[in-house]
Structure formats: C-alpha cells, structure tokens
SEFIDO-922061 format. One record per residue: x, z, y of N, C-alpha, C in turn. Coordinates in steps of 0.02 Angstrom, whole numbers, always signed. Atoms other than C-alpha are relative to their C-alpha. Example, Ala and Ser with C-alpha at 12.3 -4.5 7.8 and 13.67 -1.06 7.14 Angstrom:
2
   n.c1   n.c3   n.c2  ca.c1  ca.c3  ca.c2   c.c1   c.c3   c.c2
    +45     +0    -59   +615   +390   -225    +45     +0    +60
    -42     -3    -59   +684   +357    -53    -39    +37    +55
END
This chain:
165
   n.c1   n.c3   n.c2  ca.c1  ca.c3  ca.c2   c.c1   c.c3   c.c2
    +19    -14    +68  +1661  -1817  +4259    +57    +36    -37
    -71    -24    +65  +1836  -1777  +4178     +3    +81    +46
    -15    -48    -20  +1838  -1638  +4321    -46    +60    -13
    +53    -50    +13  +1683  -1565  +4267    +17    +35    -90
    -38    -20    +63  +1769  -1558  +4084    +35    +27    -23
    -74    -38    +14  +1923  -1492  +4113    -32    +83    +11
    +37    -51    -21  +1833  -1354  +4216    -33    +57    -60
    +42    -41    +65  +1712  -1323  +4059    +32    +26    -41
    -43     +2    +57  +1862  -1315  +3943    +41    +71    +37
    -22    -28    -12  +1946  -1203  +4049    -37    +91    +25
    +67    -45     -4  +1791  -1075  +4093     -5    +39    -74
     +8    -39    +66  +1754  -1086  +3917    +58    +53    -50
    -48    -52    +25  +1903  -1021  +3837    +38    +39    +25
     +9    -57    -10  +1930   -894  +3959    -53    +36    -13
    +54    -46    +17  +1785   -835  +3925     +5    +25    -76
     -4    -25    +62  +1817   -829  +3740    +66    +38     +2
    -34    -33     +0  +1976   -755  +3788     +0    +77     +4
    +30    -58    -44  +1890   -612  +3884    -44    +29    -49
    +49    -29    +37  +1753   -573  +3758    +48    -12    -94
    -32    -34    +75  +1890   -577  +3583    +41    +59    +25
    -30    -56     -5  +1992   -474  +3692    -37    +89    +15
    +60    -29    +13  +1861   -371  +3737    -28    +49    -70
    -14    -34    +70  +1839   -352  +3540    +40    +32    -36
    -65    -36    +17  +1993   -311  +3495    +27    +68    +42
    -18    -50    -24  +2014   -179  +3624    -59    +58    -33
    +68    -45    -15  +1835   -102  +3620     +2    +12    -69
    +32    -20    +90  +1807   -104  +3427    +70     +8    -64
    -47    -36    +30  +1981    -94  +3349    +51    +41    +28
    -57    -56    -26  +2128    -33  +3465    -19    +68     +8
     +3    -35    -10  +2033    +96  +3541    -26    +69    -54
    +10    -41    +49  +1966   +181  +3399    +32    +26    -37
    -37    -38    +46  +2107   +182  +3298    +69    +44    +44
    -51    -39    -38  +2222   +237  +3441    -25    +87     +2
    +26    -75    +22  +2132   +416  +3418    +19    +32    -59
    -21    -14    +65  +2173   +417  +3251    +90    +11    -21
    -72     -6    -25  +2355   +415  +3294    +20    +72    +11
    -20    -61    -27  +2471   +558  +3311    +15    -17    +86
     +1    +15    -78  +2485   +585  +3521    +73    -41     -3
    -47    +66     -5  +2652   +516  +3499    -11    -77    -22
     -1    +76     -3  +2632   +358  +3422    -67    -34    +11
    +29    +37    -52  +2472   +322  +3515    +18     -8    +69
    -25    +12    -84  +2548   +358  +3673    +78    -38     -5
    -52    +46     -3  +2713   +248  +3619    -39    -78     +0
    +18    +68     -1  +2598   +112  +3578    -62    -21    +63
    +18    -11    -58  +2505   +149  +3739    +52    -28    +74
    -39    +10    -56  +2653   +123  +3853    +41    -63    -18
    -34    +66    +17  +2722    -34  +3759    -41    -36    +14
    +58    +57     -5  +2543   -120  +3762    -48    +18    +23
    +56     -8    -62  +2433    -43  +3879    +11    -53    +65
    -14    +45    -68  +2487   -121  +4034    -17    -68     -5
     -7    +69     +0  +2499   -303  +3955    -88    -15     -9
    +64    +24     +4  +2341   -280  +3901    -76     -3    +51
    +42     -2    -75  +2264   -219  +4078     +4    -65    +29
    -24    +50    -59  +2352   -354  +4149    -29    -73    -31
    +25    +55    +29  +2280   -478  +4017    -81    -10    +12
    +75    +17    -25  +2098   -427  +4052     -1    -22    +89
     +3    +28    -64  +2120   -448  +4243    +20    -60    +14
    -33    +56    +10  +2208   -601  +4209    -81    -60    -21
    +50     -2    +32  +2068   -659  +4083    -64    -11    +23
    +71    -37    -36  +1910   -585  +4186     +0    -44    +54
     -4    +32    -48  +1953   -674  +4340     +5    -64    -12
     +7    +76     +7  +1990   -844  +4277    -73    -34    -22
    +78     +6     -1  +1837   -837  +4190    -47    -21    +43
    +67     -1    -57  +1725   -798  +4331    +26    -45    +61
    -14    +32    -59  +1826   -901  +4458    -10    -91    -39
    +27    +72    +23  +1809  -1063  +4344    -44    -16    -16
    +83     -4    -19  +1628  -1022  +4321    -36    -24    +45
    +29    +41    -27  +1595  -1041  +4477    +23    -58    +40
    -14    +54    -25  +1704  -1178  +4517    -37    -65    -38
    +42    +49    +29  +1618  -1276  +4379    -83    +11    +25
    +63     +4     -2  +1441  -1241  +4432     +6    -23    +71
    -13    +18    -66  +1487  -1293  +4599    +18    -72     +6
    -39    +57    +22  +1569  -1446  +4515    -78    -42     -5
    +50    +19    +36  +1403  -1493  +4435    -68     -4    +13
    +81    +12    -32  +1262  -1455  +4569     +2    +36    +36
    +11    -31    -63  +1305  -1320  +4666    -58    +91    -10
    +47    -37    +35  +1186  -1156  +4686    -52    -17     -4
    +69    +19    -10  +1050  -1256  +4704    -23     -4    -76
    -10    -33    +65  +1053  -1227  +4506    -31    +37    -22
    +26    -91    +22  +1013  -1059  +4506    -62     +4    +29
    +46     +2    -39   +839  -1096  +4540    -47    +45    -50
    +38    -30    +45   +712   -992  +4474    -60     -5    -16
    +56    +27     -2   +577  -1129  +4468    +25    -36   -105
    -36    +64    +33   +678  -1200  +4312    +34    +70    -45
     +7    -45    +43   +692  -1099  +4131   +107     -1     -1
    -54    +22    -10   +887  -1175  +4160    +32    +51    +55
    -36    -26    -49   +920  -1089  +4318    -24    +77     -3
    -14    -37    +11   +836   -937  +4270    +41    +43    -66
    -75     -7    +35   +971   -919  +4113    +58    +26    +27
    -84    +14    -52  +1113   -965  +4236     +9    +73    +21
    +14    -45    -47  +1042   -836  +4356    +18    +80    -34
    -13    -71    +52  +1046   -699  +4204    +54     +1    -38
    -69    +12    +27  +1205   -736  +4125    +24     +1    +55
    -65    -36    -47  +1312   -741  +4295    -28    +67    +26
     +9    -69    -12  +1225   -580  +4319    +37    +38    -31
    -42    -43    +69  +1287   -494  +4166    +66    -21    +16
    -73    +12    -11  +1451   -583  +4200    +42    +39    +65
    -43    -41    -27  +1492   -515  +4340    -17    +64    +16
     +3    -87    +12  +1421   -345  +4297    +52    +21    -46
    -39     -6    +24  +1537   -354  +4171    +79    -13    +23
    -54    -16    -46  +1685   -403  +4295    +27    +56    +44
    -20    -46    -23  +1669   -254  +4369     -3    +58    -30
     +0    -37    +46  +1637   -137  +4231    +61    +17     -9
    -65     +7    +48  +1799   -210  +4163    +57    +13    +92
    -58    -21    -56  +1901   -206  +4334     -3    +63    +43
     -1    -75    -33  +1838    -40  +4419     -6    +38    -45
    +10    -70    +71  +1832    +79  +4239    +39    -38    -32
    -25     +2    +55  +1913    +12  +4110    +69    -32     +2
    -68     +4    -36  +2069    -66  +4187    +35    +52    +17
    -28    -68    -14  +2116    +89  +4293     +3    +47    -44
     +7    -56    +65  +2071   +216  +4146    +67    -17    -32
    -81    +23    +53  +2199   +112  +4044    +41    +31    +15
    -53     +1    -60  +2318   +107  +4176    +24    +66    +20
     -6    -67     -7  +2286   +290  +4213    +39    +32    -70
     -2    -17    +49  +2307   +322  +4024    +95    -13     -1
    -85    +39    -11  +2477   +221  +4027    +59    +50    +24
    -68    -27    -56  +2554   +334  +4188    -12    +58    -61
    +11    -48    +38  +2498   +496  +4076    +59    +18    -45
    -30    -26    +70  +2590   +465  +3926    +66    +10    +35
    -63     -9    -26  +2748   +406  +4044    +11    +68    +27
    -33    -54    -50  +2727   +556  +4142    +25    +56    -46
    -20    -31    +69  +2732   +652  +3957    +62    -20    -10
    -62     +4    +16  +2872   +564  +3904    +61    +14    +32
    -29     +2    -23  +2968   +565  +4043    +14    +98    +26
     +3    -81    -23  +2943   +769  +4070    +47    +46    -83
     -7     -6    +61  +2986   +776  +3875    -43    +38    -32
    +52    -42    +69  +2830   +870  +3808    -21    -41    -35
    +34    +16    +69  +2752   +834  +3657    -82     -4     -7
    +75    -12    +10  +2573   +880  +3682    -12    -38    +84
    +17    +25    -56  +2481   +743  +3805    -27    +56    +32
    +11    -14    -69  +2397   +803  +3964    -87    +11    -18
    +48     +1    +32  +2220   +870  +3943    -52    -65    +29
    +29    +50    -44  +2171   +721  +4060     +0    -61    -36
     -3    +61    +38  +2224   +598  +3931    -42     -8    -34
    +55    +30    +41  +2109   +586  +3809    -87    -10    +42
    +58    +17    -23  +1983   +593  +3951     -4    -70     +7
     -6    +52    -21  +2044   +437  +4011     +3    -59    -49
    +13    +44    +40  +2056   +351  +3854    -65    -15    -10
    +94     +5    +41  +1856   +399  +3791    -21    -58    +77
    +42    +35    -41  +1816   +319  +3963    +46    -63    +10
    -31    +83     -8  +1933   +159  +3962    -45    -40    -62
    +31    +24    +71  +1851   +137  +3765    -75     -9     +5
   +104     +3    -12  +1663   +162  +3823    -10    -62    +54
     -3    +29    -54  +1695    +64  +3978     +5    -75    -19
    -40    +61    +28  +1793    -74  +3887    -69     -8    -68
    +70     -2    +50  +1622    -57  +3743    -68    -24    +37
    +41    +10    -50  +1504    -71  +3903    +10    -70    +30
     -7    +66    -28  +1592   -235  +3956     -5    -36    -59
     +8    +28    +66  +1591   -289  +3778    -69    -22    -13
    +60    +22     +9  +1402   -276  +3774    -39    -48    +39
    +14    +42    -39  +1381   -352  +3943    +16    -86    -20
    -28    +76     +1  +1494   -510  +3902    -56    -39    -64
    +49    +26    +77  +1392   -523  +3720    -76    -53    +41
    +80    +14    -32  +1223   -546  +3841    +11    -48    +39
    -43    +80    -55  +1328   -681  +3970     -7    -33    -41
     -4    +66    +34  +1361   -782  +3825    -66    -42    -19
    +30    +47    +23  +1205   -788  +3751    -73     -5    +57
    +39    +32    -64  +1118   -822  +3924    +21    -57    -16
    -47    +55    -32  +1244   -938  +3966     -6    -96    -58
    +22    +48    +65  +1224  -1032  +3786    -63    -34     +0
    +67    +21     +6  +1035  -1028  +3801     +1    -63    +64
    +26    +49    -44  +1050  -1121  +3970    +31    -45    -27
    -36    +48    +15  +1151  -1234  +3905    -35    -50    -47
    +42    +51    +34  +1023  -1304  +3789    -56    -30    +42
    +54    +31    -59   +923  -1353  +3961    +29    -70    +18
END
C-alpha cells in the first residue's frame, strides 16, 4: 500500500513537472525568445537551453517509467482492459503519454539541442548574425515542444477521468 503511494506521488509530480515545464517552454520562453535581439536570445539559449533539454528528458522519463511501475504496482496490464470504461481511459491516456514522450524526445529535445550547438558555433566563430538554420530549429523545437504540450493536456485529462473509476 505505502508502495503504491509513494509511486503515485512520485508519477504524479513528474508529471506535473513535465506538463508546467512543458508550459513554460511552449507558451512563454519560446515565444518571447523571437522577440529577442539574436544575441541575447542566443546568450540565453546557451546558458538555459541545455538545462532545460536535459530537464525534459529527465522529467519525461521519470514520468513514464513511474507510470508504469505504478500500474504494474496496482494490477498489472491486465488493467488496460477494454471491457472496463477504466481501462479504456488508462489505455487512452498512456497512449497520448507516450506519444508525447516521443514528440518531446525525438523533435523537440534535439531541435533545442541543435539550436544550442548553432548559437555556440556563432559565438565561437564571432559573427553576429545567427545561421539561417537557426531560427529553423527553434520554430520546430517551439511547435514540437506546443505538440507535446497538447498531447500531455489530453494524458492528464484521460488519466484524471480514469481515475474517477
């Protein structure tokens, strides 16, 4: 019982970790990082890009790995049944979830990440004007990182609904 608690406690607020960060990337950083001159988006790019790649993969994975260590805790997949308004929830929320694990770890991670080497490779060359590749890589880390945003929104409120089963 306490292990099925800790589990929940630990699921859950990765998960709320994953979907404020999520917010905060998708709906304020990235928007206003455009609004930026290329320098001081790409200074505040290479100070807090990385941590913040490294926070969603961090984040994303605990999530989904204490997910299904708790549903495993608690019954197993025999769960995910789709005789049972409960297991089809489950069934549609870890869908979205880990459509959104990979949204967020094959696009919107790397993009960052890509975005990140860019500016270094700018700074470190000493021009002034990014790379015409950069702002590609931002629009698609920001859509990508907006696309996992919408996914996680639809996990939760699966995940919520089963929860009233």
């Amino acid at each position: 019982m306490l292990s099925t608690a800790i589990l929940a406690w630990v699921h859950v607020i990765s998960a709320i970790g994953w979907l404020g960060g999520g917010i905060m990337f998708g709906v304020i950083i990235a928007p206003v990082l455009g609004k930026f001159s290329p320098a001081a988006s790409g200074e505040f790019l290479v100070r807090v890009g990385t941590r913040v790649a490294r926070f969603f993969q961090v984040i994303a994975a605990t999530t989904i790995l204490f997910g299904f260590l708790l549903l495993y805790n608690v019954g197993g997949l025999g769960l995910l049944t789709p005789s049972t308004t409960y297991g089809i929830e489950l069934m549609i929320g870890i869908t979205f979830a880990l459509a959104a694990f990979v949204v967020s770890e094959a696009v919107s991670v790397p993009w960052l990440l890509k975005a990140v080497r860019l500016v270094r490779e700018m700074q470190a060359s000493g021009k002034h004007e990014p790379s015409a590749e950069l702002p590609k890589a931002l629009k698609i880390a920001q859509l990508s990182a907006n696309i996992t945003l919408v996914l996680l929104l639809l996990t939760s409120m699966f995940m919520v609904a089963a929860g009233f089963y």
